[in-house]
N, C-alpha and C positions, 0 to 999 in steps of 0.2 A: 459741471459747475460753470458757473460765467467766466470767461476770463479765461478759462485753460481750453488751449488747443490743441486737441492730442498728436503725438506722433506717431505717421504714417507710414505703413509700407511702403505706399508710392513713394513718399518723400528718401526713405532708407535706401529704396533701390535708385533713386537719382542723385545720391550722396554717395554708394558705393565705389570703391576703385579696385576691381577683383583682379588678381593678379594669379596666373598659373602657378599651380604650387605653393600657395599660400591662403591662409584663412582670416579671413579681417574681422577685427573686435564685431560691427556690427553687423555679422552675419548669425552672430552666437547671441547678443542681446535679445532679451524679450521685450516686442510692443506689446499695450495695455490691452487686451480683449473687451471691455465692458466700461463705460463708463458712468454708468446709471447706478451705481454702488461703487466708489471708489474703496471705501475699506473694506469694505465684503470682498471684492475680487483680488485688492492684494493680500488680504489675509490666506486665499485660497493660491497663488503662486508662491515657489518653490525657490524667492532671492533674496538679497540680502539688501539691496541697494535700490532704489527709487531717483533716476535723475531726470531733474525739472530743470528746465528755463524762465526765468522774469525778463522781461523786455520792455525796462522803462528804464525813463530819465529825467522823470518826474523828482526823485529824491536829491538827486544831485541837482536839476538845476532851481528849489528850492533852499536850496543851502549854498546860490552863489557860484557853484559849481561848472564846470564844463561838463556838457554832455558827450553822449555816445556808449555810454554804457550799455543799453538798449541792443548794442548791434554783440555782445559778445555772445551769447547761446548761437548765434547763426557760426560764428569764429570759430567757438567751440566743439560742436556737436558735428560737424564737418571734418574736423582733423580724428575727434575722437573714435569717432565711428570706423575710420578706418587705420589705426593701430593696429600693428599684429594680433592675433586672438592666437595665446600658446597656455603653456602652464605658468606664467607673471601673470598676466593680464586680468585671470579669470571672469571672461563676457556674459559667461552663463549664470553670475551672481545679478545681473544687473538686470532691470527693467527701462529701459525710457517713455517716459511717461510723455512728456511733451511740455508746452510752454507758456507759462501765463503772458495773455496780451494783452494789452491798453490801449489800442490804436485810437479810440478817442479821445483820450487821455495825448497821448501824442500830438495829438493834429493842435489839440486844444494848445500844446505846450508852445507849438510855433507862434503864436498871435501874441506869448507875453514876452513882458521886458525884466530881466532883471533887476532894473534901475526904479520898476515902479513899487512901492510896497505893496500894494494892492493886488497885482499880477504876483509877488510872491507869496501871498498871503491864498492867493487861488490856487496857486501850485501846491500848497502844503494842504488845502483841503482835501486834493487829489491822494494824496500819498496815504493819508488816512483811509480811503478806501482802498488803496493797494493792502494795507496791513492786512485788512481783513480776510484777501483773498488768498494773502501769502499766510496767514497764521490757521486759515480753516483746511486748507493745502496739506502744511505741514502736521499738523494736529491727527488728520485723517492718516499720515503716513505711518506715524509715530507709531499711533493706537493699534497699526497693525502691524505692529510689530519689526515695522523695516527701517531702514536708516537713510534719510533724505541728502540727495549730494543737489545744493542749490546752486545755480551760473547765472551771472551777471544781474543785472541792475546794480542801484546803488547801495551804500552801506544802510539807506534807510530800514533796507528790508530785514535785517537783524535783526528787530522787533519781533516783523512774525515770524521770525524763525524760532525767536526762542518763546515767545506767547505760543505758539502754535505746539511746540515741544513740550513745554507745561501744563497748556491745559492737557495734552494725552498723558501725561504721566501723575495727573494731578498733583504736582508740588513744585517751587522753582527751582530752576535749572540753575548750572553754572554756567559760563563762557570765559572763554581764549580769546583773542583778539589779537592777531598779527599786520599787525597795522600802525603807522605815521602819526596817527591822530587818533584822543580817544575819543571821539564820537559820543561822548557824555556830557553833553551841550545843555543848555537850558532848555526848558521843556517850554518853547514857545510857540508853538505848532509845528507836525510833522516834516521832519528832512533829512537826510543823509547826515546828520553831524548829532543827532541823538536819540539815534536807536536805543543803545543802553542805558542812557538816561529815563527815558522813558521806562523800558521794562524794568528797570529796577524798582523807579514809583512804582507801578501798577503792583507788584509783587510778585514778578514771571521772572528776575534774575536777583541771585541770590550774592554769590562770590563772582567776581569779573576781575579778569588779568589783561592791561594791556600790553603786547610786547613790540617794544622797538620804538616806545616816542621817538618824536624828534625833535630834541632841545625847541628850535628857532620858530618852532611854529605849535609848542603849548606856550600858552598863556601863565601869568603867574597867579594870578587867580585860579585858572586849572587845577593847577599844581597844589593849590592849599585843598582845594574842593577834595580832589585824587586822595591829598593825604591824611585830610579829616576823617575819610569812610573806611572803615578799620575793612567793608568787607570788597573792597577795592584795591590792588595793586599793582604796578607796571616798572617795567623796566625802561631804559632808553638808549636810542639805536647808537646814541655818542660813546653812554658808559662803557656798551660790548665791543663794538668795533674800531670808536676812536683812540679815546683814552685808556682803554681795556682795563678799567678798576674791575671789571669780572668778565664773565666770557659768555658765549650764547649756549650753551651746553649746559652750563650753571642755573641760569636765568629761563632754558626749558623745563631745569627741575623746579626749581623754583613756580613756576606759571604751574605745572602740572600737581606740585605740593597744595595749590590755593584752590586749584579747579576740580580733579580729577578722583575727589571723593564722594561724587555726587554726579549723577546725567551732566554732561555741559555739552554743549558746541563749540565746535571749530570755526573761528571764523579767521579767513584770509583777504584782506583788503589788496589788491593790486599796487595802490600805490605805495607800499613799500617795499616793491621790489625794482631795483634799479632800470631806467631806461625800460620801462613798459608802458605803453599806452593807456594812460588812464586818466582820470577824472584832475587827477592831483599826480602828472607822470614830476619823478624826480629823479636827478641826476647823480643824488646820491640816497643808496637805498642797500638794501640786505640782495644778495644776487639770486639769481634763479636755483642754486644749487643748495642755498641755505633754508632759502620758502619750501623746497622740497623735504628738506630734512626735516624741517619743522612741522610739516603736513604729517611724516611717515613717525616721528614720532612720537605726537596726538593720536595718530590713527592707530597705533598698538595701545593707545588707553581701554580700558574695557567699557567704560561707560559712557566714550561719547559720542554722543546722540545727534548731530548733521554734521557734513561738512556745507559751508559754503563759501562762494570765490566769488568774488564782487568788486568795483570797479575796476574792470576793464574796460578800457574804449579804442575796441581796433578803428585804427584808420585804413584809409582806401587803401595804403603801399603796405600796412603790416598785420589783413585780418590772417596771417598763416604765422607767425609768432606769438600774437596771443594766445588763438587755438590750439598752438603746440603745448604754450605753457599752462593753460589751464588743462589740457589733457595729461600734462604730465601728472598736475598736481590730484587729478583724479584717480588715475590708475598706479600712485604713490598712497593715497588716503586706502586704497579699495585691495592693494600687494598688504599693507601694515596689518587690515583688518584678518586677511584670510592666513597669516603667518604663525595664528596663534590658536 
């Protein structure tokens, strides 16, 4: 299909780091054999899990945004690959498929301004064809029957993750959202700030939980919108951690009570985890050790239908911290599933 690049042997064997007496996750993963039938050929493999890369920064810097999101699948799939492979890890469930690219879309991104409306108004045309490539992607994964783990780009792409989820299941999905912000924005053309808004119009999301607002930066208008839509709810990263009127334990059950009676998605925003690189990095945020708790979970739900991890934006001094972390948070989502 346009846009996906699959991944290589060559590329596995120049990402590996083999070490005597030891066996690394990506020596035990499966690359894709075939790619002239995507759902034919994973219908006919023997995993559980499909992970994909997006490599844009189209969504984010249509919504204002800082980029770099773009570079996290390179972050990621670098650390990931070379993870021990034991009885945790389970390498043998996974395939890597490889990673959708925009590099036109990219080149095009450098020449706009975000100060012109017009240049954003271009950018968000772009993202709409992202959707399509990210929701036919997923759709194909679904249908056959695997579980899509998606890396980087912006929060735009939650559209097609759950459009894509939806139409293979034909009915709408639910979603989680562990994330700062809820991305349920006005439907003004496509961008990282309303994915969910969007797929709720269209009729691909059904119940949505945001978890962990952040007081200072919802709106108050948000906040009426959030609390007029009976099938809408969220918690806020102040209630659980500042003032503790409840606790994040509570507030899992809770998310899981609205979502988890129906296929939903996982979805993991970066920027709410503390001091991470990303599109909206914050200084105060849920820690690396609670995003993980929260991943593993969701991930013992029985019906949910992706994970995805979205902005990240390694920089030059820290793509080995991102990569660590979105690796953790993958072979957390991938231990939860196989424990049951």
């Amino acid at each position: 299909m346009e846009h996906l690049k699959p991944f290589t042997n060559s590329e596995l064997n120049n990402i590996l780091n083999k070490r005597p007496k030891e066996t690394k996750f990506g020596e035990h993963v499966l690359l894709f054999p075939d790619f002239s039938n995507i759902y034919e050929q994973l219908s006919k493999l023997d995993v559980t899990y499909v992970i994909f890369g997006i490599k844009e920064d189209v969504g984010v810097f249509a919504n204002y945004g800082n980029t770099g999101t773009s570079k996290a699948w390179d972050a990621a799939i670098n650390i990931l690959l070379n993870v021990q492979s034991n009885a945790y890890t389970h390498a043998k469930k996974v395939v890597v498929l490889g990673h959708l690219e925009f590099d036109s879309y990219q080149e095009k991104l450098k020449k706009l301004d975000q100060n012109k409306k017009k240049d954003i108004q271009k950018a968000r045309k772009k993202v709409s064809k992202i959707d399509e490539s990210v929701a036919y992607l997923v759709s194909q994964i679904v249908s056959a029957g695997k579980i899509p783990i998606i890396i980087g780009g912006g929060h735009n792409n939650a559209y097609g993750n759950i459009k894509g989820t939806s139409l293979a299941l034909k009915k709408a999905i639910n979603a989680v959202n562990f994330d700062a912000h809820h991305d349920f924005r006005a439907e003004e053309g496509r961008h990282s700030g309303n994915g969910f808004s969007y797929a709720y119009a269209e009729g691909f999301l059904k119940n949505y939980f945001v978890f962990g607002l952040h007081e200072n930066y919802t709106s108050e208008t948000s906040f009426k919108t959030l609390k007029k839509l009976k099938q809408i709810q969220y918690s806020t990263f102040e209630s659980m951690m500042i003032r503790r009127d409840t606790n994040f334990d509570t507030e899992m059950e809770n998310a899981s009570n609205h979502v988890s009676d129906k296929p939903f998605g996982l979805e993991i925003d970066c920027d709410a985890i503390q001091n991470i690189p990303s599109s909206a990095m914050t200084p105060s945020g849920f820690s690396t050790n609670k995003a993980r708790a929260f991943v593993h979970y969701f991930g013992k739900q029985e019906l949910v239908s992706y994970l995805h991890i979205c902005e990240a934006a390694p920089t030059q001094e820290q793509p080995t911290q991102v990569g660590k972390l979105i690796s953790y948070l993958i072979t957390d989502f991938i231990r939860a599933r196989e424990s049951f």
